[in-house]
Residue, then its C-alpha position, 0 to 999 in steps of 0.5 A: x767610205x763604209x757607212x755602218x747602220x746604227x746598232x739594234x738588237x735586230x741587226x746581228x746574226x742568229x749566230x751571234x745570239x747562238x753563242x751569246x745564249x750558248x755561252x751564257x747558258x753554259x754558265x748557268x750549267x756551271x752555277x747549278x753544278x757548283x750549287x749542286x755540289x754544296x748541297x744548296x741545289x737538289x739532284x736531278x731537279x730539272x726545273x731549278x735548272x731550266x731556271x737557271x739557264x734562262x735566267x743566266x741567258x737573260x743576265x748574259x743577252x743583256x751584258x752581251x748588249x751592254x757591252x756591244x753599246x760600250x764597244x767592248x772587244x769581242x773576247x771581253x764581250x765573250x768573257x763578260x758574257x760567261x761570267x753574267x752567265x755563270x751569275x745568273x740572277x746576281x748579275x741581274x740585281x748588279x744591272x738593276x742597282x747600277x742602273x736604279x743609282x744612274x738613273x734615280x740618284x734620291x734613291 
């Protein structure tokens, strides 16, 4: 019988949180890119996008959690991963209203 520790954030391999910021971050690459392109994002503006790949591996470490806690499979973690990744800071508002409406129904 193989007994398995409960989840933390402190259990998982570095490897695991490589592709989860890896992948998260790429994300954010892709959005200041498309952002780029319409002209909403300036070029060669190297703090907008530090922000946008800190913010993506944010929204993309907390879905990664979120998601391991609901034991999503693997590839639908990965895509769900990317796709917080790719939102940046419109996944996080997400989170935060779903969570404010769980947790504070008045509201």
């Amino acid at each position: 019988m193989d007994i398995q520790p409960p989840k933390t954030p402190f259990n998982y391999e570095f490897i695991t949180y490589l592709w989860v910021v890896g992948l998260s971050a790429w994300g954010g690459v892709v959005s200041f890119m498309a952002k780029r392109k319409q002209g909403v994002a300036r070029p060669f503006n190297f703090m907008e996008l530090i922000g946008e790949i800190v913010t993506s591996a944010f929204a993309g470490m907390m879905t990664f959690w979120l998601a391991e806690l609901a034991n999503f499979p693997p590839l639908l973690t990965a895509a769900l991963v990317g796709i917080s990744g790719h939102m940046g800071s419109r996944s996080i508002g997400l989170l935060e209203n779903y969570f404010t409406k769980k947790f504070n129904p008045e509201n």
